[in-house]
C-alpha positions, 0 to 999 in steps of 0.5 A, a space after each residue: 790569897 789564891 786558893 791555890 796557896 793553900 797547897 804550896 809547902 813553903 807558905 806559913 800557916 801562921 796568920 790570924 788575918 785569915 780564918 781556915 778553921 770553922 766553929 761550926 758548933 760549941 763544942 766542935 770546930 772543924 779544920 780542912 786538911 789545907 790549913 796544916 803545915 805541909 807534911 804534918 799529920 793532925 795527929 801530930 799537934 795538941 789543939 787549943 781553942 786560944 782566947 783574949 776577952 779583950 783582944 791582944 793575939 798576935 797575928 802569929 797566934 801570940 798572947 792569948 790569955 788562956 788556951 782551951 784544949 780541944 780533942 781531935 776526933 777519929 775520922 771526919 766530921 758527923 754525918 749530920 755537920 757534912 750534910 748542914 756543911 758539904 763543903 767541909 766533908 773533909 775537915 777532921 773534927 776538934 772536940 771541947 770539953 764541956 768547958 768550951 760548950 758552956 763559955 762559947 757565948 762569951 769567948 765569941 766577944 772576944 778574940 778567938 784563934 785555933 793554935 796547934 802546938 807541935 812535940 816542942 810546943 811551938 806553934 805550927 798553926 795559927 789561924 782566925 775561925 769562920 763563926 756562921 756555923 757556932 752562932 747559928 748552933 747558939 742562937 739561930 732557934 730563938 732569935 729567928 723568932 724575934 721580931 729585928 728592927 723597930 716594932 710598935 706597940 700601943 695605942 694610934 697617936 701613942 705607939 712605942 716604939 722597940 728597936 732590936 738588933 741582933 749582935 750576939 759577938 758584939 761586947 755592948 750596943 747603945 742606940 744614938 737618938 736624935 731629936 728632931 727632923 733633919 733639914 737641909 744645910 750645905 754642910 750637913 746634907 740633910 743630917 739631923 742637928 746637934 749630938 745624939 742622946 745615948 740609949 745602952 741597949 741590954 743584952 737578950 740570950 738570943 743574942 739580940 740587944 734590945 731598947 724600948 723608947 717612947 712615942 716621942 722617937 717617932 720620926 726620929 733619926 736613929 744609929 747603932 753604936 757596937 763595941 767589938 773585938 775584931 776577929 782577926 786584928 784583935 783590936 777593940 774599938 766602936 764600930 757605927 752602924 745603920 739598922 740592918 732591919 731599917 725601914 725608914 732612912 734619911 737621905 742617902 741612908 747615913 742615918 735610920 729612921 724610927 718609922 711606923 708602917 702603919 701609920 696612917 700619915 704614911 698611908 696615901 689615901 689613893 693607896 688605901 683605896 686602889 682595888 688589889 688586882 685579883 689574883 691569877 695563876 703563875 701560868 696566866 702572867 705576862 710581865 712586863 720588866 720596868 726601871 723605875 727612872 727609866 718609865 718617865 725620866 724623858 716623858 714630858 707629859 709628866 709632870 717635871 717635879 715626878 719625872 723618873 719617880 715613884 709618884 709619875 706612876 700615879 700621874 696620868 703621861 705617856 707612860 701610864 697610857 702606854 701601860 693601860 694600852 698593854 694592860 687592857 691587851 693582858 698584861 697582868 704584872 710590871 716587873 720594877 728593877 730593885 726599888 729597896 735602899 741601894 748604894 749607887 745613886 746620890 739620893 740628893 739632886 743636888 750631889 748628883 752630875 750629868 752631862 746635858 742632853 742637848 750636848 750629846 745630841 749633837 754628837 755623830 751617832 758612832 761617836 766614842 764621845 758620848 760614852 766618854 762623857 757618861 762614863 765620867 759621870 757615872 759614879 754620880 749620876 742619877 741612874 743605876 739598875 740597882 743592883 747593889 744593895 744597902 738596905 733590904 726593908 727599905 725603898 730607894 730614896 733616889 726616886 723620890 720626888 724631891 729631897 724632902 720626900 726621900 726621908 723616913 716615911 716619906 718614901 714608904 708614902 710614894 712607893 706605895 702611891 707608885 703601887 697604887 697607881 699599878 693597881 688602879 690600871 690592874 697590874 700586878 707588882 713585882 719586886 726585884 729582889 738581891 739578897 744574893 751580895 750586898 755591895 760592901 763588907 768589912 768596915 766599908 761606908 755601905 757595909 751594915 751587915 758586917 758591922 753589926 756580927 762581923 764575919 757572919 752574913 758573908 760567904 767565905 772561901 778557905 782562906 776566910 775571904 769574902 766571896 765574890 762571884 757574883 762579881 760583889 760580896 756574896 751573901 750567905 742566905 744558908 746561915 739562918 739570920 741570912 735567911 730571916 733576913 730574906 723571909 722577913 723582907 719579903 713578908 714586909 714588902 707584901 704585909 705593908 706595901 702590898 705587892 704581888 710577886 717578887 724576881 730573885 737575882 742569882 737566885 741559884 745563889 740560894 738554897 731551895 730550902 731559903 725560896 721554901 722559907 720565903 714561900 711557906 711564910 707568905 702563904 701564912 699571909 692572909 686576908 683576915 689577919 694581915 689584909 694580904 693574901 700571901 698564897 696569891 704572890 708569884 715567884 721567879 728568879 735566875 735559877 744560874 749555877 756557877 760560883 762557889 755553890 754550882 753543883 750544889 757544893 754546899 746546899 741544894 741551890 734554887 737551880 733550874 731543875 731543883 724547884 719541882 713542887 714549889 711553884 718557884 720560876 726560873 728563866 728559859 735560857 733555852 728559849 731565849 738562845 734558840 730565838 736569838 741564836 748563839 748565846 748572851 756570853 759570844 765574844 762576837 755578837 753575829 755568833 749562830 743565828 737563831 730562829 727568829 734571827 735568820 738561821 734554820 738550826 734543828 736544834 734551836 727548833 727543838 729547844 723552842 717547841 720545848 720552851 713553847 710546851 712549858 719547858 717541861 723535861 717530860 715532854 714528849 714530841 719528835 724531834 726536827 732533828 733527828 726525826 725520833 721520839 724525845 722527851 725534853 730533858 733528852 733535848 741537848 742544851 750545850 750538854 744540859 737538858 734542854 727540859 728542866 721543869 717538872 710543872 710550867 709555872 716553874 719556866 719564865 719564858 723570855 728573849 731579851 731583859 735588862 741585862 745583854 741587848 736588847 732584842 731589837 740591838 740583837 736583831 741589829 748585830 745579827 741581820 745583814 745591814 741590808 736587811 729591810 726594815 719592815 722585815 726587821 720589825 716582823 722578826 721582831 714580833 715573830 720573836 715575842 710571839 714564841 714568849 707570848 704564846 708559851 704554855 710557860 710565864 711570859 716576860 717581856 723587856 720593857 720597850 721590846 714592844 717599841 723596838 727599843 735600843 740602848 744604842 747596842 749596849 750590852 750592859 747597861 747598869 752604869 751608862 746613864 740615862 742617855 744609854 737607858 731611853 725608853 720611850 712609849 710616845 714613839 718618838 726616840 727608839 734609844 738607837 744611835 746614840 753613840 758608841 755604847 760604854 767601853 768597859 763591856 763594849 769596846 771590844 765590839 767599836 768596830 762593829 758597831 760603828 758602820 752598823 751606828 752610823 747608817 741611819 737607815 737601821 733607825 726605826 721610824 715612828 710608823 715602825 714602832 706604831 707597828 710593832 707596838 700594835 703587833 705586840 698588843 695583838 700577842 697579848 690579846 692572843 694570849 688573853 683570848 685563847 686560855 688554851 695556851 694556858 694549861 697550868 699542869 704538866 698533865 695537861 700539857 702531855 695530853 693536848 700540846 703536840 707539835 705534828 709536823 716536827 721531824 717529819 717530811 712537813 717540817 723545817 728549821 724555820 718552822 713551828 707548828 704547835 696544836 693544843 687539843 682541848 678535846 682531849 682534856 674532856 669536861 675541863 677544857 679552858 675557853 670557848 676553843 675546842 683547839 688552838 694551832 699556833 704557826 711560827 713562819 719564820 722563813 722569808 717567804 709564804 709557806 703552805 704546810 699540811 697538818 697531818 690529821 687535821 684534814 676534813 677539820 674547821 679552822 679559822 684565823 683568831 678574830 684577834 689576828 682578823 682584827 688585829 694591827 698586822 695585815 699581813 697575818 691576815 692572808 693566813 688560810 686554811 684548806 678545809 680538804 687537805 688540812 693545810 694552813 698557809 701561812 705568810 713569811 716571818 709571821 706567827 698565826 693563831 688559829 682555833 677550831 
């Protein structure tokens, strides 16, 4: 229903099929003003709780074996309910007696509807009643401290397993145990033979149905089997199921699989063995974002049976030279798109389709041809970022190497293999992680959670539809077992595979009250008692507002902004447009050129001196613009703060991702077509320049360095691996492969095609040698000189400063940034008394006085002297009149 239904006069508020009451507590329910009758007055109705044990209420609020009177309060809702429920800050409270409260356990397995009768005991209202807030008021307390899923105790060789799964309205669960390892057969698609063993499970008073079995189910294929009485339809039935908490699966995730983590046969050895990198500050990261597929899909020098799997990280090709290469420039961490359990991807090759490579080849460059063919396959292709989740805890079995592999442990032993293989070249593993929407609900093939309590997971809008404004079915994390779900996978993927940080999707989407959660429990990891130290793994997300919760409508979200203290990153968006211009959502690419992209915008200036000083809103600087005093968070961001953060590790600073094009696609629709391609490449290292020698976290797209293109795509989730090449021997930079999916492009064929078609704008070889070497360059610089790594505000505020901003030296193409070490005494970092980072982003040479610096020593980074760039090496200093030249479209370190 449109929510703007609820105020129409004419519209029955008789309708179990939807939920507009919420029983937030067993003793009180809450109704909005928006679900009565239209001129009726609370007041004016007799409230009951209506129940059917067994289901039967009409969806006009008929047959109910017994109503439960209920007592409405004076006012609105307690203090203490609006605070847990703002959004529900004007409901008027329905109070049971201590009937109520005593039977709510039991009256939630069955059918419950809020009736109010009018003066002639007709029903005027009838409605279903959301349950997140009574199952929580019940059960949250104990069952979060239950450990969910499958648990082992026992000796090695002789463990038992236990399964637990939470279900408090469920009326009874069995468990459907098979015997053996599933094979393959053409009909069966790797399920397990015969017909399961049926194991009842037995009620807890946390609401959690529990079993213990023998050491006999291990490796064993396991289903829940739920009776419910659906909320809203009253009808009783079975209801199958995954484990919500699985860890292992078999193929394509149609069973669970009893699989424990710590044993040895799912332990690679090479993993055991692989040193841990040592720990580093949140400040001291450079990220590198990867898709796993991607990494070697096209890489011959791997070999054919690993290509686009976990295991072609630990085998030595292209890939994982290239990746030596940036870690031994300072690369500390690899991003991996989502790597958990996901619903898009057939698991078994052999279900999978593809349109040839050689066929798309021959196809013109500005073709619509290409899309068309990838788009008809995209349902069944390999190739998907992932973002859709199935299960939480356990790995993808689509990057697996073989079909076989994709079972059980099986998986566990090649992810972990893959973060070996990271660990051996010293790189850190990051995680992405999406609890913020799954990609089902209801009864859907890929539903769990909602299967198992149903309308408990899910956040819900008036009506008591599931919301989707993250554009899938929006999770629920401010519900406490949302929330254990979150916590407890984050601690299984640090505890039993040993990564090292983790990037939240939506993570606005959540309330800081879930990333402090996660937080305070990973640092409850440690060395002595889990063989990890929890304090020492990173966190990042998309600190976005927007939805159902912007403006924090029903808790404080996990914004940029909202997280000082906590050690928690969000991404720089205002870096990101000021170096790009315009923004990511222009219907027209060529809106606004930023200041790595041709303009001379004040303001872009402005953002990017703040986003170079660590984002942070207290910084203080004279502006390019109007030549004043400011502080960050005065700085105009399209009516935010351009300043948000109140530390630097809370800012990732970044110019392109996975998502939108890339920088190089960015550079492309934004420069004029004749725009040389030499100048075309310095613009581009100019761009990561401003991300890589930032006081914030840097990140970089994977291929950014290698001047990569998905062929102007601006969303590549679903456009296959022809769209998504990425390619680190410098053979194909993914540039001109035909007109990009029309779904989120085809508004943009027009202009995209002549810019296709032109082959000049195709980077050769060489050019990407280049900006390769550049790039390393970038790392090094931001390696070598820990002065551009101060790690605390204070710091910052006393030795970064930007001297010719808004002052008769300055201009919008142009950022001189000077961090003073002198200034911090005896904790100066490094060798370097000083740092000056010059961002040239004019055409030509330019020479700048640097007011103060006459008489001072400065000289060209050794890095930079030695570095891969020539044209970086004519930067000079004269010693008299404290001026540095600099070349055009350059960036330039120097030190004192």
């Amino acid at each position: 229903m449109d929510p703007s239904d609820l105020d129409r006069p004419d519209l029955d508020r008789r309708d179990l099929l939807r939920a507009r009451a919420h029983w937030l507590t067993a003793d009180l329910v809450a109704v909005p003003p928006t679900a009565l009758p239209h001129g009726v007055a609370p007041e004016d109705l007799r409230w009951s709780l209506g129940a059917a044990p067994d289901g039967g209420i009409d969806r006009r609020g008929e047959g109910a074996q017994e109503e439960l009177a209920l007592t409405l309060a004076e006012g609105t809702l307690p203090d203490a309910l609006v605070r847990r429920w703002p959004h529900l800050a004007p409901c008027r409270a329905l109070r049971g007696d201590g009937e109520v409260a005593r039977r709510a356990a039991t009256l939630l397995t069955g059918q419950v509807a809020l009736l109010g009768r009018d003066g002639t005991g007709a029903t005027a209202l009838a409605t279903s009643v959301q349950v997140p807030g009574v199952l929580d008021d019940l059960y949250a307390g104990a069952a979060d401290r239950r450990a969910l899923g499958v648990s082992w105790t026992g000796e090695p060789g002789r463990r038992v397993p236990s399964v637990a799964v939470w279900a408090p309205t469920a009326r009874a669960v069995d468990l459907l145990l098979w015997d053996g390892v599933p094979e393959h057969d053409r009909e069966r698609a790797w399920a397990p033979a015969g017909e399961p063993m049926r194991v009842p499970m037995q009620r807890q008073e946390d609401g959690a149905w529990t079993v213990t079995g023998t050491p006999a189910w291990a490796g064993r294929c396991y289903r829940l089997d739920l009776e419910h009485v659906l909320p809203r339809t009253g009808e009783r039935r079975r209801v199958g199921a995954t484990d919500p908490w699985s860890v292992g699966l078999s193929l394509d995730s149609r069973h669970s699989v009893l699989v424990d983590l710590d044993d040895p046969a799912h332990a690679p050895r090479r993993w055991l063995q692989a040193p841990v990198p040592p720990a580093v500050r949140a400040v001291d990261q450079s990220v590198y974002e990867l898709h796993v597929r991607d990494f070697s899909r096209d890489d011959d020098t791997v070999p054919a049976g690993v290509r686009g799997s976990y295991l072609a990280f630990a085998a030595e090709g292209e890939g994982r030279r290239h990746l030596r290469r940036l870690a031994a420039a300072g690369l500390t961490s690899v991003h991996l798109l989502p790597t958990f359990d996901l619903t898009s991807v057939p698991e078994d090759p052999a279900a999978q389709a593809h349109e040839p490579a050689g066929a798309l080849a021959e196809l013109p460059p500005d073709s619509s041809e290409q899309q068309r063919r990838v788009r008809a396959h995209a349902l069944r292709d390999a190739f998907n970022w992932g973002y859709d989740p199935w299960h939480f805890l356990a790995p993808e079995g689509s990057y697996a190497s073989t079909p076989g592999q994709a079972h059980g442990g099986a998986r566990t032993a090649q992810l972990r293999t893959m973060v070996a293989g990271l660990h051996e070249l010293g790189l850190r593993v990051v995680l992405d992680q999406v609890y913020n929407h799954t990609t089902d609900s209801g009864l859907n093939r890929s539903s769990v959670l909602d299967r198992v309590v149903p309308g408990y997971y899910h956040r819900l809008d008036a009506d008591g539809d599931v919301q989707t404004s993250t554009c899938c079915q929006n999770l629920a994390t401010e519900h406490a077992m949302a929330q254990k779900l979150m916590v407890d996978g984050c601690v299984l993927w640090v505890r039993h595979y040993r990564v090292d940080g983790f990037r939240f999707d939506l993570m606005g989407h959540h309330s800081t009250e879930n990333m402090e959660a996660v937080r305070a429990a990973l640092d409850a990891l440690t060395l002595e008692a889990d063989g990890v130290d929890g304090a020492a793994v990173h966190l990042y997300g998309e600190g976005w507002d927007f939805g159902e919760v912007a403006g924090d409508a029903r808790f404080r979200q996990a914004t940029q902004g909202q997280l000082d203290g906590t050690s928690i990153g969000t991404f720089n968006d205002r870096l990101r447009d000021a170096v790009r211009g315009g923004s990511v959502h222009d219907a027209d690419p060529r809106t606004g050129l930023g200041f790595a992209t041709g303009g001379r915008d004040p303001r872009h200036t402005d953002l990017l001196q703040v986003g170079l000083a660590g984002g942070l809103r207290g910084l203080r600087f004279r502006s390019q613009e109007s030549g004043e005093e400011v502080c960050g968070e005065q700085v105009d961001y399209g009516g935010a703060a351009g300043g948000y953060a109140a530390s630097p590790e809370e800012v990732v600073n970044y110019v392109d991702a996975h998502d939108n094009e890339t920088l190089w696609d960015t550079l492309t629709l934004k420069l004029a077509p004749s725009t040389p391609m030499a100048e075309r490449v310095r613009r581009n290292t100019l761009a990561l320049a401003t991300v890589t020698l930032s006081q914030g976290i840097s990140f970089w797209h994977a291929g950014a360095e290698l001047l990569r293109s998905k062929s102007l795509d601006r969303n590549s989730y679903a456009s296959g691996d022809w769209f998504n090449r990425y390619d680190p021997g410098l053979r194909d930079n993914g540039a001109a492969r035909g007109l990009p999916p029309e779904p989120d492009n085809g508004v943009r064929w027009e202009l995209m095609r002549p810019l296709l078609a032109d082959a000049s704008l195709v980077p050769a070889a060489t050019d990407m040698a280049l900006a390769r070497g550049c790039a390393l360059d970038l790392l090094r610089l931001r390696s070598a000189h820990p002065l551009l790594r101060l790690g605390s505000a204070e710091a910052i505020g006393a030795a970064v400063s930007f001297p010719v901003s808004g002052t008769e030296h300055g201009a919008p193409d142009l950022v001189v940034m000077l961090v003073d070490g002198s200034r911090l005494g005896a904790g100066r970092p490094g060798d370097d008394e000083a740092v000056m980072v010059v961002l040239n982003a004019a055409p030509g040479t330019r020479t700048v006085t640097v007011p103060g610096l006459a008489g001072q020593r400065w000289r060209l980074s050794s890095v930079q002297r030695d570095g891969a760039d020539e044209l970086v090496k004519a930067t000079g200093w004269r010693l008299a009149e404290g001026q540095v030249r600099v070349p055009g479209l350059t960036a330039a370190l120097l030190v004192r």
